[in-house]
DRENDO-1510 file (C-alpha; in Angstrom, 1 decimal, always signed):
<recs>
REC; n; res; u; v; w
REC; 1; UNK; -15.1; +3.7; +1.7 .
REC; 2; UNK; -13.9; +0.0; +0.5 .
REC; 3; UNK; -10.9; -0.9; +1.8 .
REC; 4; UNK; -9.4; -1.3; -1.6 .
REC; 5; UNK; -9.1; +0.7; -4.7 .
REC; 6; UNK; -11.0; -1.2; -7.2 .
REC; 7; UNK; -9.5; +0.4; -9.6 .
REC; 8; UNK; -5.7; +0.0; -8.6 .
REC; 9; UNK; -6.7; -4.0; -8.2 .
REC; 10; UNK; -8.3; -4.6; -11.3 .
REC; 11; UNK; -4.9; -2.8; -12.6 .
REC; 12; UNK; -3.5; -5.4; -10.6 .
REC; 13; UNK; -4.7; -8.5; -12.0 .
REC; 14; UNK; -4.4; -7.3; -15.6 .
REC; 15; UNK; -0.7; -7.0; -14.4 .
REC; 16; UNK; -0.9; -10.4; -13.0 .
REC; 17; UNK; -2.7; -11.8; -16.2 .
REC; 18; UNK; -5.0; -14.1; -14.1 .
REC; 19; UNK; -2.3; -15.5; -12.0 .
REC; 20; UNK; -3.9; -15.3; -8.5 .
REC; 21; UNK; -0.6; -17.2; -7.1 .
REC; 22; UNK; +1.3; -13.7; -8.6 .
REC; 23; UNK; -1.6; -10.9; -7.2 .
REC; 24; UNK; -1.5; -12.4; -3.6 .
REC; 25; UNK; +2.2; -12.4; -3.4 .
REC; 26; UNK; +1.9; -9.1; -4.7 .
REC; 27; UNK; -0.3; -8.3; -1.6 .
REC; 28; UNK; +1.8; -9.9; +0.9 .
REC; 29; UNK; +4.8; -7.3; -0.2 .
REC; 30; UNK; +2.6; -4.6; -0.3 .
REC; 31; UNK; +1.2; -5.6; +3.6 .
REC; 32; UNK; +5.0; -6.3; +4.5 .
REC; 33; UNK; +6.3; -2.8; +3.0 .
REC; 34; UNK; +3.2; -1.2; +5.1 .
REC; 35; UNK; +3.8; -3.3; +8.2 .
REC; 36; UNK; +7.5; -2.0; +7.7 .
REC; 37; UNK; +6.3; +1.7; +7.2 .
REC; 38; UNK; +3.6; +2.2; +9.5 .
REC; 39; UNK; +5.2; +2.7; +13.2 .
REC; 40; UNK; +7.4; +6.0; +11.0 .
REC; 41; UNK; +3.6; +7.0; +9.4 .
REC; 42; UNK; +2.0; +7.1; +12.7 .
REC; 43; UNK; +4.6; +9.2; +14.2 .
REC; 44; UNK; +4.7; +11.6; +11.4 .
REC; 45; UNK; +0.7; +11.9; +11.6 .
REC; 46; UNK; +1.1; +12.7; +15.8 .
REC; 47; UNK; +3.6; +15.1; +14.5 .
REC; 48; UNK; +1.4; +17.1; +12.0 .
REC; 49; UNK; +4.4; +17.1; +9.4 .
REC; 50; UNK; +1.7; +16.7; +6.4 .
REC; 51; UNK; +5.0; +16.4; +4.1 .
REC; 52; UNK; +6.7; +13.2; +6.1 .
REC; 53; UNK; +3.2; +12.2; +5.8 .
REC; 54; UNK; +2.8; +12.6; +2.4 .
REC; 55; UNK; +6.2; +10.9; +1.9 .
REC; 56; UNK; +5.6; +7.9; +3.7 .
REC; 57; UNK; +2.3; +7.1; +2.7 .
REC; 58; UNK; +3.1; +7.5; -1.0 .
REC; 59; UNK; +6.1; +4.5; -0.9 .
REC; 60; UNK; +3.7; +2.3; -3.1 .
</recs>
């Protein structure tokens, strides 16, 4: 499995129109958001509450 969507990145830089400046910051808020997200992710997963789960993990 890659670690990133292909797909959803070449989206990506067509968004950025070949402004790599523009796609990383757009991957440093996507990492901070995570970073922000994870700890109430992981707790939901220990849980077994598959809809917190699904809620969480679809902030992007």
């Amino acid at each position: 499995m890659p670690f990133f969507n292909e797909k959803k990145l070449a989206e990506l830089r067509l968004i950025a129109g070949g402004d790599d400046v523009f796609l990383q910051k757009i991957g440093e808020t996507y990492i901070a958001q995570f970073d922000r997200k994870f700890p109430e992710l992981k707790e939901a997963v220990e849980a077994k509450d598959a809809e917190q789960t699904e809620k969480i993990s679809s902030f992007t």
